[in-house]
C-alpha positions in Angstrom: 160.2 42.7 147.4 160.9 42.3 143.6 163.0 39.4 142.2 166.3 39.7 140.4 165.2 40.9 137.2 162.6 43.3 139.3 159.2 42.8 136.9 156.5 42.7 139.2 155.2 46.3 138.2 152.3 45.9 139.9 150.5 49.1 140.0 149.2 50.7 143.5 145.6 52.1 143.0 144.6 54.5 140.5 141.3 55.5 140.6 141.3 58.6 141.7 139.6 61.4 140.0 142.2 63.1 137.3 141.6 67.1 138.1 140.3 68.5 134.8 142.3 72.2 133.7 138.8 74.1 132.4 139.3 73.8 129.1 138.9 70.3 128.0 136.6 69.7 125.7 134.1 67.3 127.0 134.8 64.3 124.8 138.4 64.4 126.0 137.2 64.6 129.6 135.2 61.5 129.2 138.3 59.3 127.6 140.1 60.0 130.6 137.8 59.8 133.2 136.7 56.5 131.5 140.2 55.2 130.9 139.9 55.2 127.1 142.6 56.1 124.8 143.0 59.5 123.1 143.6 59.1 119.3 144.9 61.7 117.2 141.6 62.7 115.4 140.0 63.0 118.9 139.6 66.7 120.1 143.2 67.6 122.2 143.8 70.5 124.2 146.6 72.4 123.0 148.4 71.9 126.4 147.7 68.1 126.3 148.9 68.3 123.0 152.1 70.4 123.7 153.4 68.2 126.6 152.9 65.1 124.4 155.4 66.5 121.4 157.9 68.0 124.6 157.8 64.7 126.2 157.7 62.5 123.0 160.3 64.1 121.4 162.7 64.5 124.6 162.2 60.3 124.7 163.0 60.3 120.8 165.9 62.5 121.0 167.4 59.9 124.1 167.3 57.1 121.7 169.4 58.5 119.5 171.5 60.0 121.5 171.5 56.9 123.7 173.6 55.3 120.5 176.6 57.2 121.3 178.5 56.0 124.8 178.2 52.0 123.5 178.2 52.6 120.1 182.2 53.4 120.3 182.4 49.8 121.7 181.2 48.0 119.0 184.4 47.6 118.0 186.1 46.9 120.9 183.8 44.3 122.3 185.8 41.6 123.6 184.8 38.9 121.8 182.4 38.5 118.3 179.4 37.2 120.6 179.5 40.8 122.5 180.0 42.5 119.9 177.3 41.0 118.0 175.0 41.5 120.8 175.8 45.4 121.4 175.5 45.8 117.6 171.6 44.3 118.0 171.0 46.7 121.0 172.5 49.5 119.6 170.1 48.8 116.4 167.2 48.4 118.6 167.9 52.0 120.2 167.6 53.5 116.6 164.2 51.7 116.4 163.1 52.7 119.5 163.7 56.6 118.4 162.0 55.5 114.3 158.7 54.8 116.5 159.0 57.6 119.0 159.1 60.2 116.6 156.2 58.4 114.2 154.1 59.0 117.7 155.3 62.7 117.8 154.4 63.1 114.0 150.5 61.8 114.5 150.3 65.6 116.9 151.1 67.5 113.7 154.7 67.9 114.3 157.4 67.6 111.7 160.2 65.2 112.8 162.9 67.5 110.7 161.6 70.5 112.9 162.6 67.9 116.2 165.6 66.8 114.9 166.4 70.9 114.3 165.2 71.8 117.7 167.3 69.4 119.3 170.4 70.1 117.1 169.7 74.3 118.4 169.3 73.0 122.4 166.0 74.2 121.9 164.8 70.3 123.1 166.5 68.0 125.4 167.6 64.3 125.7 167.9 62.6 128.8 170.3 63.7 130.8 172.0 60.3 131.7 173.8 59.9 127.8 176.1 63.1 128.5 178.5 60.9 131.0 181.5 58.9 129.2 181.8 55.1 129.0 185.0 54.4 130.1 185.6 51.1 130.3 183.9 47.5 128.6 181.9 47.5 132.3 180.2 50.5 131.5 178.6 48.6 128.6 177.4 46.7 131.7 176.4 49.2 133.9 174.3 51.0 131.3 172.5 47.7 130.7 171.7 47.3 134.2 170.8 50.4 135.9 169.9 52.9 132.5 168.0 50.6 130.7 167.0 48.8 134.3 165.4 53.0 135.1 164.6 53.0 132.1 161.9 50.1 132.3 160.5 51.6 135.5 160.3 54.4 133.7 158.4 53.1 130.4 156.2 50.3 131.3 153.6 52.5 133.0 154.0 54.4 129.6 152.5 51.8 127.6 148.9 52.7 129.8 149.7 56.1 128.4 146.0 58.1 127.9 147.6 58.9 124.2 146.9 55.9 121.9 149.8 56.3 119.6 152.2 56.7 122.5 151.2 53.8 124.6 151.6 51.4 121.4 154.8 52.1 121.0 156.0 51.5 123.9 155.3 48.0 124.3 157.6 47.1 121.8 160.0 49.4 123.6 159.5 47.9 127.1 159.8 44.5 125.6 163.4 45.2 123.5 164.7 47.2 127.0 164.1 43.9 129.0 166.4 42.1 126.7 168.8 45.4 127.1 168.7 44.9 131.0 169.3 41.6 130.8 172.4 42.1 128.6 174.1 44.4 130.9 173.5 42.5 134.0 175.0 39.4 132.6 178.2 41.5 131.4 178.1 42.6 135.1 177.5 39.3 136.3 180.4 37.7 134.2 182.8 40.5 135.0 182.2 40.5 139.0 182.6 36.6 139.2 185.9 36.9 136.9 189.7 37.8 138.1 190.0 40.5 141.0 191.0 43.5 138.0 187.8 42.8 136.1 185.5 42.7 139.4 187.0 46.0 139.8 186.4 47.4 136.9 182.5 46.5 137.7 182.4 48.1 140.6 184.0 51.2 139.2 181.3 51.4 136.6 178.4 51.1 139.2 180.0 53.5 141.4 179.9 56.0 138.5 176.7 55.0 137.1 174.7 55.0 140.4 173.7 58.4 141.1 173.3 59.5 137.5 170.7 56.8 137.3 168.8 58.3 139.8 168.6 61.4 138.2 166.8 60.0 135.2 163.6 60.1 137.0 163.9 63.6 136.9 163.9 65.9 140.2 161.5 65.8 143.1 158.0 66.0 142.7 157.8 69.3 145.1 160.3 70.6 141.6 159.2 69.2 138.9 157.0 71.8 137.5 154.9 69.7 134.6 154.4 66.2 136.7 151.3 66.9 138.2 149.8 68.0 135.1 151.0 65.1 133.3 149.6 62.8 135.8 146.1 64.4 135.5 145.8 63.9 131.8 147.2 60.0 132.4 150.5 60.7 130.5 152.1 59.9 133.2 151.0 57.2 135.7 153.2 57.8 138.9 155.5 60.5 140.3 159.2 61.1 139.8 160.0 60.2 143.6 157.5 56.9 143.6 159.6 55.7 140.1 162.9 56.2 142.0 161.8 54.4 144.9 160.4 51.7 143.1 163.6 51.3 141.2 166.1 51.2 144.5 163.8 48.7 145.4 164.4 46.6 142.4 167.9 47.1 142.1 169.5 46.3 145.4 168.4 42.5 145.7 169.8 42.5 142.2 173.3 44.3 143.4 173.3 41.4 145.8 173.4 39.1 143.4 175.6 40.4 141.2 178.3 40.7 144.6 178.6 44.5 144.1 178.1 47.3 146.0 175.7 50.6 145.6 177.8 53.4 146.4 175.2 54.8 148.9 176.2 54.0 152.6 172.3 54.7 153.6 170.6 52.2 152.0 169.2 50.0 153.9 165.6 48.3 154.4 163.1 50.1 156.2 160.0 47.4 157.6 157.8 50.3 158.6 157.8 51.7 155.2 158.0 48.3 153.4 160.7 49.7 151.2 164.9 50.3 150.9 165.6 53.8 152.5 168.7 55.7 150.1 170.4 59.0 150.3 170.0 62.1 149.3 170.1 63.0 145.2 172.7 65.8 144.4 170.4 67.6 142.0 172.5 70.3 141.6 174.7 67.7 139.2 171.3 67.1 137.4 170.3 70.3 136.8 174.3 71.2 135.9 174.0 68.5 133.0 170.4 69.7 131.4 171.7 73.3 131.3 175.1 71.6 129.0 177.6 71.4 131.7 177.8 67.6 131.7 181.3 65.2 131.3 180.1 64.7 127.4 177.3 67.6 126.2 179.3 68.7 123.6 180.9 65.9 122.1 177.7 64.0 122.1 175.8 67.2 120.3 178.6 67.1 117.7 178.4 63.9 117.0 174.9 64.1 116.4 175.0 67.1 114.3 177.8 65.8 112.0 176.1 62.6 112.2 173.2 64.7 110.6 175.1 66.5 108.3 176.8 63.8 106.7 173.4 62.2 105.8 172.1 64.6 104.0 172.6 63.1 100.9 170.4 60.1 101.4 167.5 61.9 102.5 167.8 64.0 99.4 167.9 61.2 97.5 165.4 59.7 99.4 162.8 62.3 98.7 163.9 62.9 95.2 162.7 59.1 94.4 159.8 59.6 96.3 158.9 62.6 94.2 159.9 60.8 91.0 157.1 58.0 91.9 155.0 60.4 92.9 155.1 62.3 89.3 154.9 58.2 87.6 151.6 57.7 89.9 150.3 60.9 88.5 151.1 60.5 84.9 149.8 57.0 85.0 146.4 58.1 86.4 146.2 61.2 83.8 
């Protein structure tokens, strides 16, 4: 069993062959059967090189997304220490996406063409940032269990097969620790205040809970590009082992905290050495992806305006750029 904070990530065994597709060149077949990295100047499949942009890009686009439900509590952060800290985590979540799509770029992809594709629904975001944050405890709740999936998510990411990918997110891992930590001592704080604000934690688990679950994405038997992404070593583990191993993590930590998972069948199981759960609603899941979610359209309007509004500084931006540009080249002529 993990300890509060759940970091022992300890990886099961790995060495089985990866399945090649047919039409690997043989130099990328070696990297991955030797465990190197793959660099963008190495020879890439076009499939390999497709399901890095989709996946790079979704990652990016949750970033920035991700800014939205505790960005409107910056200002309403009850005191100036919380507030400074959601103003550095917020900032640290516009970072993370700055990096994300610098990976995406070293595939020959255009980050304006992302940012349009996600604009269009033509790429998603994670599917967690379309639910409202109601209350300060949300603030909390995201912390803990988004960031907290989040982690278990990311940190087999940074043994990523892609070079650029991998790099980037060890930083990441390393800011969302801080995140997690952040929202479980809101938590914390809240549970072991009055009655109302204990309350008003357990409301935001309770709603935070299943949609957290999701994030892994649906089961392995229907998730159509996991086992690929496994055999090139983008991935490192399956949807249904990342969800187990974050129940696992997360209950002895609910303990501590005093609160309660809203899911009446978890429970430890010795034979399998792990804490059994319910059953996912997917159909909720898949309901949000497709735009049907609490917040879909008020975060993609945000976004968009956000977008719109600074068009002028990147106009300026690249009209300086051009101007040194045309000074470096009259200085060398």
């Amino acid at each position: 069993m993990v300890g509060v904070y759940g970091n022992d990530f300890t990886a099961p065994d790995e060495t089985a062959p990866r399945p090649a597709t047919g039409d690997e060149p043989e130099t990328f077949r070696a990297l991955l059967e030797g465990e190197g990295r793959v660099e963008p100047r190495d020879d890439l499949p076009d499939a390999y090189r497709r399901t890095l942009v989709r996946q790079i890009a979704q990652h990016a686009h949750s970033e920035i997304i991700g800014m939205q439900p505790e960005g409107n509590w910056i200002s309403r952060a009850p005191s100036l220490r919380r507030k400074a800290i959601l103003m550095a985590k917020v900032q640290d979540e516009a970072g993370h996406g700055l990096y994300l799509y610098a990976a995406a770029e070293t595939l020959g992809v255009d980050r304006a063409d992302l940012l349009d594709q996600l604009h269009s629904g033509r790429q998603k975001y994670s599917s967690i940032f379309n639910y409202p944050t109601l209350t300060w405890a949300d603030v909390g709740a995201i912390g803990w269990l988004v960031d907290g999936a989040a982690i278990v998510n990311q940190v087999p990411l940074c043994r990523c097969s892609y070079g650029p990918y991998a790099r980037a997110m060890i930083r990441v891992c390393k800011e969302e620790s801080f995140h997690q930590r952040q929202g479980f001592e809101i938590l914390h704080t809240l549970s072991h205040g009055t009655p109302a604000q204990k309350a008003m934690a357990q409301d935001a688990v309770d709603r935070y809970w299943w949609p957290s679950l999701m994030m892994f994405g649906p089961p392995d038997d229907d998730s159509p590009n996991s086992a690929q992404s496994m055999a090139w070593g983008i991935k490192r583990f399956s949807n249904d082992d990342l969800r187990q191993r974050f129940v696992d993590m997360t209950v002895p930590q609910a303990e501590a905290l005093g609160l309660t998972l809203p899911d009446p069948e978890i429970r430890w199981n010795d034979e399998r050495g792990h804490y059994d759960f319910g059953e996912v609603d997917f159909t909720e899941l898949f309901e949000v992806i497709k735009g049907n979610g609490p917040c879909n359209a008020e975060r993609m309007a945000h976004r968009v305006r956000a977008h719109e509004d600074g068009a002028w500084v990147r106009e300026a931006a690249n009209a300086y750029a051009d101007k040194q540009a045309a000074r470096a080249g009259a200085d060398v002529a």
